[in-house]
BALOBA-1460 file (C-alpha; in Angstrom, 3 decimals):
// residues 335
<rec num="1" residu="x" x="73.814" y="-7.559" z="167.323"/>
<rec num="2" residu="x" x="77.297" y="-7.201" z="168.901"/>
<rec num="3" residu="x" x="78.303" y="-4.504" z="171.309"/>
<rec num="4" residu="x" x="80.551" y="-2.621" z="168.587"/>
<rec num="5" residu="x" x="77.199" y="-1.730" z="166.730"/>
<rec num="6" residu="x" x="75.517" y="-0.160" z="169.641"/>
<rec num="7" residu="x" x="78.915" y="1.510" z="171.382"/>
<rec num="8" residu="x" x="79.207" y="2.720" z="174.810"/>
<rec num="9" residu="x" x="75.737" y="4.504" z="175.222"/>
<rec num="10" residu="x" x="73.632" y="2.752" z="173.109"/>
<rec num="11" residu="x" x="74.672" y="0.182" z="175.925"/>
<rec num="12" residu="x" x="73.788" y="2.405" z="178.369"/>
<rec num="13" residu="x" x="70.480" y="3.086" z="177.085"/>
<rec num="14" residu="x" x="69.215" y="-0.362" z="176.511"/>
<rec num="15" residu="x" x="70.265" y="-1.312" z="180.276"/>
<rec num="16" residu="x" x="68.989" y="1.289" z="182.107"/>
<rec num="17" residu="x" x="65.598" y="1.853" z="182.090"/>
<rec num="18" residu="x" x="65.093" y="-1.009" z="184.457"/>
<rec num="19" residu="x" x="67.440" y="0.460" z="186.784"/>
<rec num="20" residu="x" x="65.580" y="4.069" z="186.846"/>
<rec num="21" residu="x" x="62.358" y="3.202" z="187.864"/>
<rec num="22" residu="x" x="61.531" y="3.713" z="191.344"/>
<rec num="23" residu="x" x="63.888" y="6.175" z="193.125"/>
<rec num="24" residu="x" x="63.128" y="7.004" z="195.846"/>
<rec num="25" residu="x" x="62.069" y="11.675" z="195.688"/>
<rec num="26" residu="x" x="65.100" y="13.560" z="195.003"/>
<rec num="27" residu="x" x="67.071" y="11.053" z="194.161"/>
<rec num="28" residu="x" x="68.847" y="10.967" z="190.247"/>
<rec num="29" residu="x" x="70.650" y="7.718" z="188.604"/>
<rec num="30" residu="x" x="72.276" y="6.699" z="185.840"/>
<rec num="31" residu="x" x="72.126" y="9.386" z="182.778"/>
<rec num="32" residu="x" x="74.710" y="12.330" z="184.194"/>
<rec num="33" residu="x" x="78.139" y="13.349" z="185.343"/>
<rec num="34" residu="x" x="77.220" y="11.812" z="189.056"/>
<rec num="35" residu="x" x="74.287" y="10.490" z="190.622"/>
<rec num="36" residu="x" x="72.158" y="12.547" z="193.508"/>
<rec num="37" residu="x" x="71.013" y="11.299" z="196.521"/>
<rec num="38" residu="x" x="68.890" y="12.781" z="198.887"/>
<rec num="39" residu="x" x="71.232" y="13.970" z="201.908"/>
<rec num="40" residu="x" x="70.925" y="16.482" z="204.884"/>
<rec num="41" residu="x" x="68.515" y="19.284" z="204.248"/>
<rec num="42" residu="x" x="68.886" y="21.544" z="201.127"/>
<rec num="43" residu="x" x="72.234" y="19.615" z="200.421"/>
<rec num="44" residu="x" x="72.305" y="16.329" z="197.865"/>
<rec num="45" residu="x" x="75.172" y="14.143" z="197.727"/>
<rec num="46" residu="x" x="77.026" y="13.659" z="194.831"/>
<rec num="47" residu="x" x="78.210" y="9.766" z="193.666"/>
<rec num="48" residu="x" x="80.819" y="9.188" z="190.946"/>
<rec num="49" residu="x" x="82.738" y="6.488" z="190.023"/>
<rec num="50" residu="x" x="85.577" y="5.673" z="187.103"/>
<rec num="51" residu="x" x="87.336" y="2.983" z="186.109"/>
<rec num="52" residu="x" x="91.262" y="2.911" z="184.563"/>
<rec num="53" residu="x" x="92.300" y="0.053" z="182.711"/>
<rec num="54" residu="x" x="95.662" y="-0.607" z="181.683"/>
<rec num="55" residu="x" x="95.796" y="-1.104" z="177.866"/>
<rec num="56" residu="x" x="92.642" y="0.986" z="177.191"/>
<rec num="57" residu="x" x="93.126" y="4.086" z="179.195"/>
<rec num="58" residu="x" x="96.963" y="4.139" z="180.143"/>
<rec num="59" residu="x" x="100.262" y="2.468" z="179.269"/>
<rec num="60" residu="x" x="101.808" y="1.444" z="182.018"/>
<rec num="61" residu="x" x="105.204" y="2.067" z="180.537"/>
<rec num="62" residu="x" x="104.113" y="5.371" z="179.228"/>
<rec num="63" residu="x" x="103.032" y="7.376" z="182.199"/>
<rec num="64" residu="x" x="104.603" y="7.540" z="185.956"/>
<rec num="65" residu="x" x="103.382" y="5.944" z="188.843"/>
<rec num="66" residu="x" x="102.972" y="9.289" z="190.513"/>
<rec num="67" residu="x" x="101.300" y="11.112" z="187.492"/>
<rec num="68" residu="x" x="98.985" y="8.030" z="186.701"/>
<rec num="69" residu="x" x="97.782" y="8.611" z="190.719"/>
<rec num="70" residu="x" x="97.259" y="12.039" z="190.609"/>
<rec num="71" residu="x" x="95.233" y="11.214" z="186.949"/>
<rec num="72" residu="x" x="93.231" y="8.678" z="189.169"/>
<rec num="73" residu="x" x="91.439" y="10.911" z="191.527"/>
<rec num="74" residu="x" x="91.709" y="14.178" z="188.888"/>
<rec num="75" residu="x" x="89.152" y="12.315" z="186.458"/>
<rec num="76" residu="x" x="86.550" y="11.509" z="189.076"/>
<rec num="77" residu="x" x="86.680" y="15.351" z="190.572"/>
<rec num="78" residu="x" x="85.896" y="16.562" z="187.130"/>
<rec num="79" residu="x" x="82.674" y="14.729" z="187.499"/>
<rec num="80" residu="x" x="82.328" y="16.394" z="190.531"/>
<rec num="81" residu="x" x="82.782" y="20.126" z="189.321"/>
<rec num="82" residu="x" x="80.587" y="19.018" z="186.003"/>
<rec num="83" residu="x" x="77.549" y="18.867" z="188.953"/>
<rec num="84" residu="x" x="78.862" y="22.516" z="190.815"/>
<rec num="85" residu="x" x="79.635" y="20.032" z="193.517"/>
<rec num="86" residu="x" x="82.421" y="20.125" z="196.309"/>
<rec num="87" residu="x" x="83.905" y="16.800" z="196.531"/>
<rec num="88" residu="x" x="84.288" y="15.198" z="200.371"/>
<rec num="89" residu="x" x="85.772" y="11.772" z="200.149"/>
<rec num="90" residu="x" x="87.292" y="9.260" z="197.758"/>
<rec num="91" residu="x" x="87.220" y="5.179" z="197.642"/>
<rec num="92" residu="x" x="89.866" y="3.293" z="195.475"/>
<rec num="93" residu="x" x="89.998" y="-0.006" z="194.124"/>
<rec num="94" residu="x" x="93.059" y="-1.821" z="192.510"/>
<rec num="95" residu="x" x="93.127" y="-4.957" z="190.497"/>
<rec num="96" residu="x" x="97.047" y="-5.370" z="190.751"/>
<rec num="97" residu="x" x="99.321" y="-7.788" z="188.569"/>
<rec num="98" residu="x" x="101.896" y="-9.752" z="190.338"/>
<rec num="99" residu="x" x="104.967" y="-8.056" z="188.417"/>
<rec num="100" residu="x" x="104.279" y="-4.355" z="190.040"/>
<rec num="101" residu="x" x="106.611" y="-3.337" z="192.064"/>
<rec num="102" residu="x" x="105.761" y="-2.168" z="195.622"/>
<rec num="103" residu="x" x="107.664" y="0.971" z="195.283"/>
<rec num="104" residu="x" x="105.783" y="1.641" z="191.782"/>
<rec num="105" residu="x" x="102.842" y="1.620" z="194.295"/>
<rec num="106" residu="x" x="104.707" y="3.693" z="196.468"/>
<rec num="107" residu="x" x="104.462" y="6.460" z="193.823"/>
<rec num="108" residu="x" x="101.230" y="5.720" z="192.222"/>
<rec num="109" residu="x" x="100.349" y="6.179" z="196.201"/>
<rec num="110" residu="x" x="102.072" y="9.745" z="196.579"/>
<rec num="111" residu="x" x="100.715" y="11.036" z="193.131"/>
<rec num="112" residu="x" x="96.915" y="10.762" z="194.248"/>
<rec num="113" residu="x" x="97.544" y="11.656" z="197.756"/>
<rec num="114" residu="x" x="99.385" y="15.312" z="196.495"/>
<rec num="115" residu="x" x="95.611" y="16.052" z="194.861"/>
<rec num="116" residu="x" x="94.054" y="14.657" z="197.658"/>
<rec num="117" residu="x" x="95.849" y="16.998" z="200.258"/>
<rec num="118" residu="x" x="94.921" y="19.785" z="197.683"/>
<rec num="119" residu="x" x="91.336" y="19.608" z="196.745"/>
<rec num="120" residu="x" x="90.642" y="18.393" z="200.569"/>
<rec num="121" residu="x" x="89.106" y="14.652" z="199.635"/>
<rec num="122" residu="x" x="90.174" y="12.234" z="202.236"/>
<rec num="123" residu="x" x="90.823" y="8.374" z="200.872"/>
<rec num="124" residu="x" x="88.219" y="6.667" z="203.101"/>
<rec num="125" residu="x" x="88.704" y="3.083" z="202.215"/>
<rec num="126" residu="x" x="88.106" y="0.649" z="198.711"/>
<rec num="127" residu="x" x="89.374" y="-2.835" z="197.800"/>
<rec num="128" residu="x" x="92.525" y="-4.578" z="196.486"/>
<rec num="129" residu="x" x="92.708" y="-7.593" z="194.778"/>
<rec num="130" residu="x" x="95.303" y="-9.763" z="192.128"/>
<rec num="131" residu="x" x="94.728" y="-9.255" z="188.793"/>
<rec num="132" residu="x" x="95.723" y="-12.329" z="186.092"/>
<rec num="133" residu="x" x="95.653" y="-9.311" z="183.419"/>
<rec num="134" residu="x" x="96.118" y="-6.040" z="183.386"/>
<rec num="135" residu="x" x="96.413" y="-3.584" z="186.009"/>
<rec num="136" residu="x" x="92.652" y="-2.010" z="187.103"/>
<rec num="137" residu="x" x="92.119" y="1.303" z="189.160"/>
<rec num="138" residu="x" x="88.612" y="2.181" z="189.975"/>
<rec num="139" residu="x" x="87.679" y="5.501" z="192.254"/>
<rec num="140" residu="x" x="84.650" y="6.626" z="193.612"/>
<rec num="141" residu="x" x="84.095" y="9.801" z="194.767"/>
<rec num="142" residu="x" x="81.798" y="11.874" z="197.295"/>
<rec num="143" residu="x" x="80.309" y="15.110" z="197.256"/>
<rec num="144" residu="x" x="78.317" y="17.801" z="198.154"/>
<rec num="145" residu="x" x="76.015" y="20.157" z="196.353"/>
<rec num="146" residu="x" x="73.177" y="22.721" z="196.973"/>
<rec num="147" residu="x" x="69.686" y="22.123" z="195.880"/>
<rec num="148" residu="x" x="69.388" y="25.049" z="193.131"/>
<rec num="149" residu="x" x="72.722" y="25.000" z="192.157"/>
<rec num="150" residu="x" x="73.578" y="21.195" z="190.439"/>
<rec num="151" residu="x" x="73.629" y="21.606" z="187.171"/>
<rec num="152" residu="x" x="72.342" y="18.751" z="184.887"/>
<rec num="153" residu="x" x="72.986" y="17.824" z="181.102"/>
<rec num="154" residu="x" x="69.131" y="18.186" z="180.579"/>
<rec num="155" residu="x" x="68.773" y="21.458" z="180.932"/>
<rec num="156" residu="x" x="69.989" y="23.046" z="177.697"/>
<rec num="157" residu="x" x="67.553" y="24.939" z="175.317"/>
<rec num="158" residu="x" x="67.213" y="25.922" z="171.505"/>
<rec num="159" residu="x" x="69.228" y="29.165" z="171.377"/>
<rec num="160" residu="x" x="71.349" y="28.703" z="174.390"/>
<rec num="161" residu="x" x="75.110" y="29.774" z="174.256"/>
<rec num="162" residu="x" x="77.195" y="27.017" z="174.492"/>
<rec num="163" residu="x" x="80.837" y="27.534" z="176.342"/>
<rec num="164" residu="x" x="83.801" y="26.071" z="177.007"/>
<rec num="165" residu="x" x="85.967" y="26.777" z="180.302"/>
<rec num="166" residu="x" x="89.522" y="25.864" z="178.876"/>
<rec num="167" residu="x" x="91.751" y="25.046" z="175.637"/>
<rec num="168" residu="x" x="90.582" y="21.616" z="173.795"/>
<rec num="169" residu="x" x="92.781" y="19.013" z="172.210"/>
<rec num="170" residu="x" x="95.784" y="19.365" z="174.210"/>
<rec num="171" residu="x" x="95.411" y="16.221" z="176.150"/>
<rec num="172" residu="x" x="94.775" y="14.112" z="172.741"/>
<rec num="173" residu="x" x="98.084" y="15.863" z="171.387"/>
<rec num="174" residu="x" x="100.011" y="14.970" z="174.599"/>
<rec num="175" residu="x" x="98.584" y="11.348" z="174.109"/>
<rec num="176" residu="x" x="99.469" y="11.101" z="170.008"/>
<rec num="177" residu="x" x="103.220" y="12.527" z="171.550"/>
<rec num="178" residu="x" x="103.657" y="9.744" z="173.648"/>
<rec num="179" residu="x" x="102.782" y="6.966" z="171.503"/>
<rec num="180" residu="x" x="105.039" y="8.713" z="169.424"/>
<rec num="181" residu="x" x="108.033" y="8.759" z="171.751"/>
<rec num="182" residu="x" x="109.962" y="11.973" z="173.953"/>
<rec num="183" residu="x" x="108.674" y="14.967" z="173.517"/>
<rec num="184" residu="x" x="110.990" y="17.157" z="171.625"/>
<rec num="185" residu="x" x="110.644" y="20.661" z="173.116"/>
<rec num="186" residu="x" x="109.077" y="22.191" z="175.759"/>
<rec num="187" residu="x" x="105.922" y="23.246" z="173.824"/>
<rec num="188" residu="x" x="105.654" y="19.300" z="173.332"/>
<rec num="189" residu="x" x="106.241" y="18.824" z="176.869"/>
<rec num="190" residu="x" x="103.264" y="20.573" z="177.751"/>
<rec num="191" residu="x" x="100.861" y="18.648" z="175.833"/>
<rec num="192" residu="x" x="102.465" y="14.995" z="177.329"/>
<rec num="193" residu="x" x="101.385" y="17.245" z="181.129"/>
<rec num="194" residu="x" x="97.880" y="17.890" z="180.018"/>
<rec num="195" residu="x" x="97.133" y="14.818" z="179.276"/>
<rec num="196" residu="x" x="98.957" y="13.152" z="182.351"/>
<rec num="197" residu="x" x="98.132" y="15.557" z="184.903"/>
<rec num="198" residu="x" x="94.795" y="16.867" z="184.043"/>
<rec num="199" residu="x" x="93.296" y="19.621" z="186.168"/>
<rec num="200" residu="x" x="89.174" y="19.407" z="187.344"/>
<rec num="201" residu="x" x="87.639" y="22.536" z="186.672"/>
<rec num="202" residu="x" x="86.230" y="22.550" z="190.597"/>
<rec num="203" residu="x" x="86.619" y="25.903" z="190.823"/>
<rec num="204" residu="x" x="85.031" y="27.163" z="187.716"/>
<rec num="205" residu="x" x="82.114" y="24.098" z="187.832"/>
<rec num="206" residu="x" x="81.210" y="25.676" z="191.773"/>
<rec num="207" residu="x" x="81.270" y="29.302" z="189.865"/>
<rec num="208" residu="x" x="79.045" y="28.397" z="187.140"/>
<rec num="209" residu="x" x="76.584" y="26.496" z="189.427"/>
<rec num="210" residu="x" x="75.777" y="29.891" z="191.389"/>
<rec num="211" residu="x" x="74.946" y="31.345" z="188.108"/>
<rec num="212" residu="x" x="70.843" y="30.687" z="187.473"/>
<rec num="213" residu="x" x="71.742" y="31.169" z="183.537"/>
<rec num="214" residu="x" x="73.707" y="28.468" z="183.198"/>
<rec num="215" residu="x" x="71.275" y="25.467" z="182.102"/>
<rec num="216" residu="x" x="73.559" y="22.497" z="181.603"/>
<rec num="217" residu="x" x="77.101" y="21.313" z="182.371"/>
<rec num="218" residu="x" x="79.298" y="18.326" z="181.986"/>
<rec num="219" residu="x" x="82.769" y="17.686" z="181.738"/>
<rec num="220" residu="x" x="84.620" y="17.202" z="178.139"/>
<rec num="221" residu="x" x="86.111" y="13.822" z="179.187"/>
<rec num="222" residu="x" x="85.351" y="12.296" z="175.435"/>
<rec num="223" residu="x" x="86.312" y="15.257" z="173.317"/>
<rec num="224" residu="x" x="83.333" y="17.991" z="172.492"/>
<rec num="225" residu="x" x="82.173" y="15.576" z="169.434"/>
<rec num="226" residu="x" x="80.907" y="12.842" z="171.704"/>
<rec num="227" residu="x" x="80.220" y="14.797" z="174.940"/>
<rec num="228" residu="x" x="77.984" y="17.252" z="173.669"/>
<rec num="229" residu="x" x="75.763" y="14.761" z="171.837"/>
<rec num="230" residu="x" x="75.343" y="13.239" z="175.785"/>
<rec num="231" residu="x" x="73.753" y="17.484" z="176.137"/>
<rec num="232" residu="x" x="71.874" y="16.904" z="173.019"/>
<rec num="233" residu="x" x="70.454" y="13.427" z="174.287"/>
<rec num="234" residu="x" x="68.930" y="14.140" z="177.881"/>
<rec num="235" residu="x" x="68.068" y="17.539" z="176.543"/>
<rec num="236" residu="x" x="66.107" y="17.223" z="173.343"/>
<rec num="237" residu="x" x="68.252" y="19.600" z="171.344"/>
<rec num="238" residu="x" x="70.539" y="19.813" z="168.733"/>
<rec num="239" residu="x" x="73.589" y="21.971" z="168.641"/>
<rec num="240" residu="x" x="75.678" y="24.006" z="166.064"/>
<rec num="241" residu="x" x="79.412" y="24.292" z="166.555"/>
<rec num="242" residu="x" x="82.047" y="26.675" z="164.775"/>
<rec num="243" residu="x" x="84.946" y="24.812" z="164.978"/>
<rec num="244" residu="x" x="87.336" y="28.347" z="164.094"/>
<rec num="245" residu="x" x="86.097" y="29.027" z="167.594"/>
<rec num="246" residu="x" x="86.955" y="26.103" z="169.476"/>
<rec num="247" residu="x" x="89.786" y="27.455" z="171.814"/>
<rec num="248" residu="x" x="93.793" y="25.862" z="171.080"/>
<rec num="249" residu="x" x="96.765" y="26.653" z="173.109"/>
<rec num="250" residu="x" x="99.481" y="27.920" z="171.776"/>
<rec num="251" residu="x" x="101.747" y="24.773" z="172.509"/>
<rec num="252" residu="x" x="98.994" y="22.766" z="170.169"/>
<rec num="253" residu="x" x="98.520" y="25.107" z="167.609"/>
<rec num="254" residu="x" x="102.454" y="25.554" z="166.881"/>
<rec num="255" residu="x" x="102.761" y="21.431" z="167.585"/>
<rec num="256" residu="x" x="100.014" y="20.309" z="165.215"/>
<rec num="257" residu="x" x="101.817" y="22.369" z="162.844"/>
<rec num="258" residu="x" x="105.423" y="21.084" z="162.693"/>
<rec num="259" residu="x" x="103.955" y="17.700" z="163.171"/>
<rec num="260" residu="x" x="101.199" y="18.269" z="160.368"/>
<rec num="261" residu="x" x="98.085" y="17.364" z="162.848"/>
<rec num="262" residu="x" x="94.840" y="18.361" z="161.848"/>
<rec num="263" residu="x" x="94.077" y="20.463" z="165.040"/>
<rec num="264" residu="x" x="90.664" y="21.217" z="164.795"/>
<rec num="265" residu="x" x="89.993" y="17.690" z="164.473"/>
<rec num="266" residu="x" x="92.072" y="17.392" z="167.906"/>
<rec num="267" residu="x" x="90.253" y="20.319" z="169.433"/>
<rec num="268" residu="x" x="86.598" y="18.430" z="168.634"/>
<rec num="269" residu="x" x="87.488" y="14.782" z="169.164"/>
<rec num="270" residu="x" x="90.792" y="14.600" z="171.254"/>
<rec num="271" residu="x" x="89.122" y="13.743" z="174.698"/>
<rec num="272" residu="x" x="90.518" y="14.073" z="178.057"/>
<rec num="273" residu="x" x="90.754" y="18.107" z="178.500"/>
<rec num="274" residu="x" x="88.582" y="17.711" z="181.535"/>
<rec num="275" residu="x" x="87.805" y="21.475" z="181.249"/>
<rec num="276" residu="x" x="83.758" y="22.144" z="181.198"/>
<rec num="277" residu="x" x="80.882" y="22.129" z="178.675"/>
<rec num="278" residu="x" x="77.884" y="24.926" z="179.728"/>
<rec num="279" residu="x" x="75.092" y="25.865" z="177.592"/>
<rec num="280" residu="x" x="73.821" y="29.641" z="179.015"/>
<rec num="281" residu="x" x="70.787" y="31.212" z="178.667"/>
<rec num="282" residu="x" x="70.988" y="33.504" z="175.175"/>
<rec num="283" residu="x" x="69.647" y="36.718" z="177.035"/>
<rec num="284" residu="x" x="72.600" y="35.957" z="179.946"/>
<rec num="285" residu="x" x="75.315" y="34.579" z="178.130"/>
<rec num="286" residu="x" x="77.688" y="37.772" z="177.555"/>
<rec num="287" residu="x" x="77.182" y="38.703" z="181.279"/>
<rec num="288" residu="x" x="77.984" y="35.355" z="182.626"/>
<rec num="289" residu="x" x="81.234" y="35.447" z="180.101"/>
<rec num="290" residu="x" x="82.292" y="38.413" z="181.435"/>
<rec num="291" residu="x" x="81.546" y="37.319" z="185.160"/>
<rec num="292" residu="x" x="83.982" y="34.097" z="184.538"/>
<rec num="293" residu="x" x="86.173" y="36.653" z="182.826"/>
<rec num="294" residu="x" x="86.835" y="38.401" z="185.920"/>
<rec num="295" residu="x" x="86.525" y="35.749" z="188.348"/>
<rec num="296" residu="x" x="89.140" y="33.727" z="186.627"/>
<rec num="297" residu="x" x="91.430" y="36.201" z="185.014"/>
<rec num="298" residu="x" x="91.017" y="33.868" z="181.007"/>
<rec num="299" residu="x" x="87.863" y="33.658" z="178.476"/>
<rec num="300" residu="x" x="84.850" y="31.753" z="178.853"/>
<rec num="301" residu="x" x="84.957" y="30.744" z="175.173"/>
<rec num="302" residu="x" x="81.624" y="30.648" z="173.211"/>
<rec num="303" residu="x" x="82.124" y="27.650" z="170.598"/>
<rec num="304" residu="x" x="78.085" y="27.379" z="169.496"/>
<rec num="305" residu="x" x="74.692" y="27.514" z="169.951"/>
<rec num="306" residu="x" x="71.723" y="24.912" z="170.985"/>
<rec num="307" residu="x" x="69.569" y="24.229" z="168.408"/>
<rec num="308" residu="x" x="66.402" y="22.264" z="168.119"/>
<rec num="309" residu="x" x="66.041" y="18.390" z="168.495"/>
<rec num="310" residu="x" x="65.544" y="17.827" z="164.992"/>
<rec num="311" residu="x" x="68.860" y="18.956" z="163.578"/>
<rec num="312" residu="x" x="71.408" y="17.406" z="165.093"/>
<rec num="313" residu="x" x="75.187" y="18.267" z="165.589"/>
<rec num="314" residu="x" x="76.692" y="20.121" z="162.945"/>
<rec num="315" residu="x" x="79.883" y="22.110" z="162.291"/>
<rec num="316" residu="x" x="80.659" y="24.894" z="160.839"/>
<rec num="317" residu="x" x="83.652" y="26.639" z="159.446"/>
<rec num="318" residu="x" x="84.436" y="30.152" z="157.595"/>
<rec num="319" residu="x" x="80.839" y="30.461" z="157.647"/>
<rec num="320" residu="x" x="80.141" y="27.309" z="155.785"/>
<rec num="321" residu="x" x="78.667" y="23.458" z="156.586"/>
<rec num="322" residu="x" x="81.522" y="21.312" z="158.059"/>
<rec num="323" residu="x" x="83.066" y="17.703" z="158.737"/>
<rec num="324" residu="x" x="84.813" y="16.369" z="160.795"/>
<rec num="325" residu="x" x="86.765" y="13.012" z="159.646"/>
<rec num="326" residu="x" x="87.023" y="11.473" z="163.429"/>
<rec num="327" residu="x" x="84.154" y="11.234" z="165.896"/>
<rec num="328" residu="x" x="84.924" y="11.233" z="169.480"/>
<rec num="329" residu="x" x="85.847" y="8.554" z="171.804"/>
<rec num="330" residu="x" x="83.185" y="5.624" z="172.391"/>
<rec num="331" residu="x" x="84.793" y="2.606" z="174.156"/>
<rec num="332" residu="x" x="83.185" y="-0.190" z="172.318"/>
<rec num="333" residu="x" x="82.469" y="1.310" z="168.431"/>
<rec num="334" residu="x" x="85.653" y="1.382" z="166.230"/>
<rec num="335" residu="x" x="86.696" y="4.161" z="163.579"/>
C-alpha cells in the first residue's frame, strides 16, 4: 500500500490510536483544530502547530517575504479561533537554504511580527537550522480557552445548521491568479490578497464559542469538500450541502467569469479561506445568525444541514443531486 492510496488522514488514522491512549483527565490529542491540555483552573491551553514548505505550500518567487510572514502566524491563529480560543504565544522554526538573502529574512521577519503586534502573540523562541532543499517554516502556537466554551469537530448532530463565517474560494482564485501571472485589475488583486494575507476568524471563533448552540467548529483551511468530511468523521454524521448557497465575493464571482472558472467548484474545494465551519443547533440556528449578524455587521451564511452517518456528503443544486468534479485538498492523494 503506498501513502497516495490512504492520503493525508487515512495516515492520520492508522498512526494514532497508539498515541491517544492514556491522557492524562482533560487532556485532548491528535483528531482536532488544536490539542487541550489541562491548565490553570477552568482554563485549558490550546497547542497548534503548522508546517510551510516551499514547493508544496508557497512559491518562493510568488509571494513576498513580508506577506509569506504574516501568512505564517495567520494559519496557526485560525486553529486557534476554530477552538473559541485566545491565542498567547507563538514558537517558529526555519529550515533555511543557503541562497536566502538576510534582508529577505528581514521582511519575512517584519510581516509576522505586524500580526503579532496585532492579535497580541509574543514570539517566545523556536529553532533555525540549514536546509539542503527547500525552505521550511514551522509555527506553533499557544492559547487559552474556557472550559464550556471550546468547541470541538465532534459535536455536530443530524439536523444541525451548518454555517459559514466568510466568502469561500477566494484564496484558491488568488492562488490559480498567481500561477497564472499579474493580476490584471483590482478585482484580481483582491483574490492574489486573500490568499496571501489571510485573516483568522479570532474574533468571530471567540463569538461563536459563547454561544451553547453552536456544536462544532473548525477552520476551512482545505476547502469545505475536505474539511467538513473531518466534522462528519469525529462526529458520526453525514452532511448535505447546497452549493447555490455557498457564499462568493463579488471579486470571484465577476473573475471566475471573464476567466471561465467554475466557481462553485472554487467555493467547495479551493482551500485556504481560513474563515469558519459551525454546525448550530436546528431549534437555535436563526437566532445565533442573527446574533453574528449584529455583532459583526455581514451574514452568517447557512450552506447545509447535518445529516445522519449513513449518508455521507452530498451536494445539491437548483434543488437537485449534485457533483462536484474536484475534491478538496489532501497532501498525499492525487486528482
Amino acid at each position: 500500500m503506498k501513502l497516495g492510496e490512504i492520503g493525508e488522514f487515512g495516515l492520520i488514522r492508522r498512526f494514532s490510536p497508539r498515541f491517544l491512549r492514556g491522557l492524562p483527565p482533560g487532556a485532548m490529542g491528535i483528531g482536532d483544530d488544536c490539542a487541550i491540555l489541562p491548565w490553570i483552573g477552568s482554563r485549558r491551553l490550546l497547542v497548534t502547530t503548522d508546517m510551510l514548505v516551499e514547493g508544496t505550500h508557497f512559491l518562493r518567487a510568488k509571494i513576498s517575504a513580508r506577506d509569506l510572514g504574516y501568512k505564517s502566524l495567520a494559519v496557526n491563529l485560525s486553529d486557534i479561533a476554530a477552538m473559541g480560543g485566545r491565542p498567547t504565544a507563538a514558537f517558529l522554526s526555519l529550515g533555511i537554504p543557503g541562497d536566502v538573502d538576510v534582508a529577505w529574512l528581514d521582511s519575512f521577519f517584519a510581516g509576522l511580527q505586524g500580526l503579532a503586534r496585532r492579535e497580541r502573540v509574543p514570539l517566545l523562541g523556536g529553532d533555525t537550522t540549514r536546509s539542503s532543499g527547500p525552505l521550511v517554516i514551522n509555527l506553533a502556537v499557544l492559547g487559552e480557552a474556557k472550559v464550556g466554551r471550546i468547541k470541538l469537530r465532534s459535536g455536530a448532530r443530524p439536523g444541525d445548521a451548518i454555517y459559514v463565517t466568510g466568502p469561500l474560494g477566494d484564496s484558491g482564485g488568488g492562488l490559480r491568479i498567481i500561477l497564472a501571472g499579474r493580476p490584471r485589475n483590482r478585482d484580481e488583486a483582491a483574490l492574489v490578497r486573500s490568499h496571501s494575507r489571510p485573516r483568522a476568524h479570532l474574533a468571530e471563533g471567540a463569538w461563536l464559542a459563547g454561544r451553547a448552540a453552536v456544536m462544532a467548529m473548525m477552520d476551512v483551511s482545505d476547502g469545505i469538500d475536505s474539511d467538513l468530511r473531518r466534522i462528519m468523521e469525529r462526529s458520526g454524521c453525514g452532511a448535505a450541502v447546497d452549493l447555490d448557497a455557498l457564499p462568493v465575493s463579488g471579486p470571484l464571482r465577476r473573475t471566475a467569469l471573464r476567466r471561465g472558472w467554475k466557481v462553485r467548484e472554487l467555493a467547495a474545494a479551493g482551500g485556504e479561506d481560513y474563515c469558519l465551519l459551525a454546525a448550530v443547533r436546528k431549534d437555535r440556528a436563526a437566532a445565533v445568525a442573527r446574533g453574528f449578524a449584529r455583532a459583526f455587521s455581514r451574514p452568517l451564511v447557512r450552506i447545509g444541514t447535518v445529516t445522519r452517518a449513513g449518508d455521507g456528503l452530498r451536494y445539491f443544486s437548483g434543488g437537485e443531486r449534485a457533483e462536484l468534479a474536484r475534491r478538496g485538498f489532501d497532501h498525499f492523494k492525487r486528482g
